[in-house]
Backbone bond lengths (Angstrom), bond angles and torsions (degrees), N, CA, C in turn:
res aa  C-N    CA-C-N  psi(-1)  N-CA   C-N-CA  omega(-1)  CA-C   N-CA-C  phi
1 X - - - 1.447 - - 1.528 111.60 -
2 X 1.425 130.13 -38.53 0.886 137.33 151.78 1.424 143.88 -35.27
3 X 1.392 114.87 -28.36 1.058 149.27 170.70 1.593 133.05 -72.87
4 X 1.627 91.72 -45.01 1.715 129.87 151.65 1.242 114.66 -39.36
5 X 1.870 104.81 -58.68 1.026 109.24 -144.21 1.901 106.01 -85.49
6 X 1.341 80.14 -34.78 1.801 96.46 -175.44 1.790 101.98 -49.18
7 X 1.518 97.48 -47.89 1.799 111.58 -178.13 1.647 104.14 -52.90
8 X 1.262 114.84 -46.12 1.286 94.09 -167.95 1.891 121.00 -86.49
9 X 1.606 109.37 -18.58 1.403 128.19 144.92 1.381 99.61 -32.17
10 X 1.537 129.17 -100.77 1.212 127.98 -163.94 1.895 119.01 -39.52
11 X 1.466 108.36 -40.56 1.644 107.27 -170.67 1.607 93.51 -60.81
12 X 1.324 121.65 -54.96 1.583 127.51 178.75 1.553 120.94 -55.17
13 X 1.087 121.36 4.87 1.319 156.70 158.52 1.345 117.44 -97.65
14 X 0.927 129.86 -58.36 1.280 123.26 -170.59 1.467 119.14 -63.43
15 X 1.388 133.73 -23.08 1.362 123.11 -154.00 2.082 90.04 -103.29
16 X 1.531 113.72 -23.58 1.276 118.67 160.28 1.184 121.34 -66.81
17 X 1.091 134.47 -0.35 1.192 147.78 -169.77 1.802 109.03 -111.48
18 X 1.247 106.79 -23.26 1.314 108.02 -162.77 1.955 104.60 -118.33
19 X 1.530 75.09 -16.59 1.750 76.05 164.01 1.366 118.28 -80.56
20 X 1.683 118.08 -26.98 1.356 118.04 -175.78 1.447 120.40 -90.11
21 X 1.688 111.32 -7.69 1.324 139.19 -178.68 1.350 93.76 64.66
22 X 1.012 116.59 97.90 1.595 135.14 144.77 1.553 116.81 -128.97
23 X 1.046 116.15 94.87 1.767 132.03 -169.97 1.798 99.10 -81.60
24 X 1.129 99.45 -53.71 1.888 103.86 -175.90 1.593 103.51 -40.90
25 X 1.468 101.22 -54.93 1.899 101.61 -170.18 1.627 110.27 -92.69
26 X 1.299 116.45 -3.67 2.245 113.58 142.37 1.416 105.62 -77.75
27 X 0.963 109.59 11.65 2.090 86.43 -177.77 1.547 83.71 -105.72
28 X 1.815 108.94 -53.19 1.296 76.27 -161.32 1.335 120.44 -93.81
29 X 1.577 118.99 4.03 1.995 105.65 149.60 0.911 94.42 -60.09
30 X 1.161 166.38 -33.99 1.747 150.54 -151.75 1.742 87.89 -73.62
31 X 1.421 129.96 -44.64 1.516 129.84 -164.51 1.425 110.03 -102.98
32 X 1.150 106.92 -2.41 1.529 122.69 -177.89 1.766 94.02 -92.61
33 X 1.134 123.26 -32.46 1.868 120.76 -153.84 1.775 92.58 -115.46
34 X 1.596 126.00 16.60 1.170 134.80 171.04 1.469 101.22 -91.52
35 X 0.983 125.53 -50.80 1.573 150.51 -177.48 2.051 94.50 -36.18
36 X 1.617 88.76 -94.46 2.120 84.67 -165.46 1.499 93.79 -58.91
37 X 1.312 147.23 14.64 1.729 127.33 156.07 1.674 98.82 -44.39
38 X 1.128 112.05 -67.99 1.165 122.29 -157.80 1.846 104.87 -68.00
39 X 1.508 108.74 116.87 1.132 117.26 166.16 1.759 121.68 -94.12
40 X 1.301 104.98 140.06 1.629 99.83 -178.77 2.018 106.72 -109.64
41 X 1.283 111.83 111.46 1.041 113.27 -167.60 1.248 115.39 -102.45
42 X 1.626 133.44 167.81 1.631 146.71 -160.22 1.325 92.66 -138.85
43 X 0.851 139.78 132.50 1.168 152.20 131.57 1.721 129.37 -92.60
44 X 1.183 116.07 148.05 1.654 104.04 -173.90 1.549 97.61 179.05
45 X 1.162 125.64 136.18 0.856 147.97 -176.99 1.988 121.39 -125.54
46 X 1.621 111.03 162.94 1.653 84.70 -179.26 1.624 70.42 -151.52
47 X 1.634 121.97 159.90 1.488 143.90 153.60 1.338 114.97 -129.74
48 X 1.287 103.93 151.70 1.503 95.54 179.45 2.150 78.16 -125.52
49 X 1.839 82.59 166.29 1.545 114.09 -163.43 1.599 101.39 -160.20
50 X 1.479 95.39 117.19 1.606 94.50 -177.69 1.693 133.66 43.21
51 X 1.522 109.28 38.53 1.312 104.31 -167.13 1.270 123.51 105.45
52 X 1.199 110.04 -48.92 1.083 124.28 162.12 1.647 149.60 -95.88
53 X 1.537 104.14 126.32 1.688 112.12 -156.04 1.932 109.19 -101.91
54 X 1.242 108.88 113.54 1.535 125.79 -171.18 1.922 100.43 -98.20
55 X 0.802 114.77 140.53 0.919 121.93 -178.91 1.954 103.83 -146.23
56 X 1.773 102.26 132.06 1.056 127.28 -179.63 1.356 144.79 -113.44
57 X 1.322 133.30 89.31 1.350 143.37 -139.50 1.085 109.69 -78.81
58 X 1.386 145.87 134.26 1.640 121.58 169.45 1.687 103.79 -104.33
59 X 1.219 130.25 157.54 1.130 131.92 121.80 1.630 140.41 -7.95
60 X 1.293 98.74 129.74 1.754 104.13 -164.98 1.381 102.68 -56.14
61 X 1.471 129.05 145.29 1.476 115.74 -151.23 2.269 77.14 -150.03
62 X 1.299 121.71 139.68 1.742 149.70 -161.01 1.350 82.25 -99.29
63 X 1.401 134.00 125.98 1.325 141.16 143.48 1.801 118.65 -114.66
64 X 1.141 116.19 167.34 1.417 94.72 164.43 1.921 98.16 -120.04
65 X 1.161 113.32 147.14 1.218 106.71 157.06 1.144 122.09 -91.25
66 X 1.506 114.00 148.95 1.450 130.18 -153.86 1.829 101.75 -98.12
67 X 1.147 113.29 -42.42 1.554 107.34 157.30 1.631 123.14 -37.75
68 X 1.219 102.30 -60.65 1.422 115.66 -153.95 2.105 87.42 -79.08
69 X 1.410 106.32 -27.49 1.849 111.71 174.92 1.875 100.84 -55.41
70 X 1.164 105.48 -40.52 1.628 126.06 -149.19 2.085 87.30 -62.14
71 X 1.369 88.90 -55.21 1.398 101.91 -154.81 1.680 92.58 -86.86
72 X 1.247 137.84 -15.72 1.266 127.79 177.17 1.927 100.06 -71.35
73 X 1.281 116.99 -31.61 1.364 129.81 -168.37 1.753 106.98 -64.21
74 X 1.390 105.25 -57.23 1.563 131.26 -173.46 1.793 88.98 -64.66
75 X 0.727 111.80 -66.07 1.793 112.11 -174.52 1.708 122.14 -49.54
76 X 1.127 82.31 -23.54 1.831 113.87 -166.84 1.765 88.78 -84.15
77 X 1.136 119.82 -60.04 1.643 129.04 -159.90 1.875 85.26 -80.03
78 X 1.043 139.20 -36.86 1.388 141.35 -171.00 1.259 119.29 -48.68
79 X 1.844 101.06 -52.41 1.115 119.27 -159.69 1.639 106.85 -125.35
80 X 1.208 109.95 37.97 1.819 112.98 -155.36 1.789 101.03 -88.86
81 X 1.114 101.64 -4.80 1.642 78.82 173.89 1.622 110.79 -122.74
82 X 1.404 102.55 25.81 1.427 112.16 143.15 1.026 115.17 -108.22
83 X 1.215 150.10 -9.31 1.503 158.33 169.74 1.765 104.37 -73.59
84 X 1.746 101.22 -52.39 1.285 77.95 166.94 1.865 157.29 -85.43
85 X 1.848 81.24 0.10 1.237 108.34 -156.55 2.406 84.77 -85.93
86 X 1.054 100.90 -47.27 1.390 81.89 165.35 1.214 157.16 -59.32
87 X 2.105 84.85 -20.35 1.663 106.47 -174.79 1.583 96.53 -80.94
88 X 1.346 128.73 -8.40 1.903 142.41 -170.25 1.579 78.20 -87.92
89 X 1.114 115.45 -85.94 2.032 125.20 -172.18 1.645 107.64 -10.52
90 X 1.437 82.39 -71.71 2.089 95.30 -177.26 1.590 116.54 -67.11
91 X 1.218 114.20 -39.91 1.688 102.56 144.85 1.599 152.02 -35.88
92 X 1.327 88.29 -77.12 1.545 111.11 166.21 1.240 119.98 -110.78
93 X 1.344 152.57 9.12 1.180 141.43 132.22 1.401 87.57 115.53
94 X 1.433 119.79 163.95 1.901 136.85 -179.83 1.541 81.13 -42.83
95 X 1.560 87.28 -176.78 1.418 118.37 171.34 1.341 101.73 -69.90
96 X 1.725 107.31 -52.90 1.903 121.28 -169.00 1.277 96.71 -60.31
97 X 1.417 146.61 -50.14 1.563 136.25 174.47 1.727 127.84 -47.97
98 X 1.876 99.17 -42.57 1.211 108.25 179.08 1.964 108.95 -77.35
99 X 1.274 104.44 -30.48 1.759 104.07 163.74 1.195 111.53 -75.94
100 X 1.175 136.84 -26.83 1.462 118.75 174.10 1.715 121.21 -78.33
101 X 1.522 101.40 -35.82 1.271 109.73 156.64 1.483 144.38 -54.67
102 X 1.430 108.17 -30.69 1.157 113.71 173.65 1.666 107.48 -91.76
103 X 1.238 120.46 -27.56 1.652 132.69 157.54 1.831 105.60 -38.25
104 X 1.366 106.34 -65.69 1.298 105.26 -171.77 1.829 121.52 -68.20
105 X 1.436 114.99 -8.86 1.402 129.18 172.73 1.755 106.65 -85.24
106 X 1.557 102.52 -44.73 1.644 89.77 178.75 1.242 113.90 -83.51
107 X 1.232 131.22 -10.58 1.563 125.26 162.94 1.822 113.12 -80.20
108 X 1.383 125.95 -13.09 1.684 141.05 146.74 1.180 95.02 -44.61
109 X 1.726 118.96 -72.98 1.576 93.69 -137.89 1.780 93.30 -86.17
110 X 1.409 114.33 -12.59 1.252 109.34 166.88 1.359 122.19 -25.54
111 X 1.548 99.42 -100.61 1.559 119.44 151.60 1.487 125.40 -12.50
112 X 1.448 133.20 -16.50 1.543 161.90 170.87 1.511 100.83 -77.40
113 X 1.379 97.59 -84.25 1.519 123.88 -168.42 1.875 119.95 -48.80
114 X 1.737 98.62 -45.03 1.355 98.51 -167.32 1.153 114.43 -57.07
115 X 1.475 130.32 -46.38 1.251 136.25 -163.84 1.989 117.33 -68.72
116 X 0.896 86.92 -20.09 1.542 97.85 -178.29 1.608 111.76 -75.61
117 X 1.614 102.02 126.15 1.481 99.85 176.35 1.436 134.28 -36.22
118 X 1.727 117.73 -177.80 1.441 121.54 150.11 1.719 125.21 -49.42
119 X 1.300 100.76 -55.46 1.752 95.75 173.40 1.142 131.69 -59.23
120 X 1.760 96.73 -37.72 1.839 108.94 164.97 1.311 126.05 -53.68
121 X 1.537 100.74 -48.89 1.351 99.15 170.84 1.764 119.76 -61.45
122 X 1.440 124.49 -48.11 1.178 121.39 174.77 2.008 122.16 -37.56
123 X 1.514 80.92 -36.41 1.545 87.33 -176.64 1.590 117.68 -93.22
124 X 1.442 116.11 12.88 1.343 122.54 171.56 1.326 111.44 -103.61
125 X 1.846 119.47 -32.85 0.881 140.03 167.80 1.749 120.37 -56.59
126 X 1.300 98.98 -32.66 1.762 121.44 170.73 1.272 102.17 -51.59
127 X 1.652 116.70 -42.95 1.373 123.13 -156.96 1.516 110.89 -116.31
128 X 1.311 123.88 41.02 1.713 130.35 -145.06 1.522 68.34 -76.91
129 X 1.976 129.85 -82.76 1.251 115.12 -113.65 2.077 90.36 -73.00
130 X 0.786 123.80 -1.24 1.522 113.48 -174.95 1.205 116.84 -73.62
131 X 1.392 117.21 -26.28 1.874 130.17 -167.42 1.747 80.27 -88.58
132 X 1.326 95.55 144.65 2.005 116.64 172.38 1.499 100.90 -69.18
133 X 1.355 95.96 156.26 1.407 98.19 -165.40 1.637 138.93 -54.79
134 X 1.721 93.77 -20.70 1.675 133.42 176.03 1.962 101.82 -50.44
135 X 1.240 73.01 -51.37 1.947 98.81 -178.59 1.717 95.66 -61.28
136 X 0.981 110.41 -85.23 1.307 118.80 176.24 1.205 122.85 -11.85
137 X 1.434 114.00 -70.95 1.731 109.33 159.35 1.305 131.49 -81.40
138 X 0.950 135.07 20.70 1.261 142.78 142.52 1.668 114.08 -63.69
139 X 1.380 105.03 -43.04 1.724 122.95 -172.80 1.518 98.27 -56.48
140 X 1.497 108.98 -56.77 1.252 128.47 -166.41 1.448 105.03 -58.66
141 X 1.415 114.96 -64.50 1.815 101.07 176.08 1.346 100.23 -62.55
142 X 1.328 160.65 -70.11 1.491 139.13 -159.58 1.363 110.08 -40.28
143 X 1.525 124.35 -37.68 1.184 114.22 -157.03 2.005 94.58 -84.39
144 X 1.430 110.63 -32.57 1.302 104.87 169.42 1.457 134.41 -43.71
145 X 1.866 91.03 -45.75 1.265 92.30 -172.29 1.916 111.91 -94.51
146 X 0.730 108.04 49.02 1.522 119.51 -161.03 1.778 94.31 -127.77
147 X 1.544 114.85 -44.53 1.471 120.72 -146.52 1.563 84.93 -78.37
């Protein structure tokens, strides 16, 4: 019940949260309301037989609850383009990582490209759309600074 309850705290949270734009504290109710999904269950049972009553314990047994699934879903669709915009972050890195990264590839194929003759170049140029795009503009300033 507890678990319920926390879920439905956070969904009633969440859409205040997204009006004031705070993405840092939806990600992590988003990882905070993953947590009570998971139910830890007991099972146990007892029979009796001739007088006698046996009783049988099981092992802690992983459920998910389907309430607390319901409301992880609704929270999920609420707040989904901060969910996805982080799941892009932890992938591929900020914007400033993916510009510096792609910075440090066109100054690669730079450093590649310049040294290579007129014919070389013609024949790399033969092959522009195949080189990634990093490549690509690199081609493009050599060939600029060449004309």
């Amino acid at each position: 019940m507890i678990n319920e309850d926390f879920a439905l705290l956070v969904l009633t949270v969440g859409p205040v949260l997204k009006q004031y734009n705070l993405p840092k504290i939806q990600i992590i109710l988003f990882f905070l309301l993953i947590v009570p999904l998971f139910n830890f269950l007991h099972f146990s049972y007892s029979f009796t037989q001739n007088g006698s009553s046996y009783t049988y314990n099981s092992t802690h047994f992983v459920g998910i609850s389907p309430v607390v699934l319901l409301i992880l879903l609704v929270y999920s669709w609420i707040t989904k383009s901060v969910i996805i915009e982080a799941l892009r972050t932890l992938r591929f890195g900020s914007e400033q990582e993916q510009t510096s990264r792609f910075d440090k590839m066109v100054d690669f194929y730079y450093q590649k490209f310049k040294e290579s003759t007129d014919i070389e170049l013609i024949d790399i140029k033969s092959r522009y759309d195949q080189y990634p795009l990093e490549a690509q503009k690199a081609i493009n300033k050599i060939v600029l600074e060449r004309k």
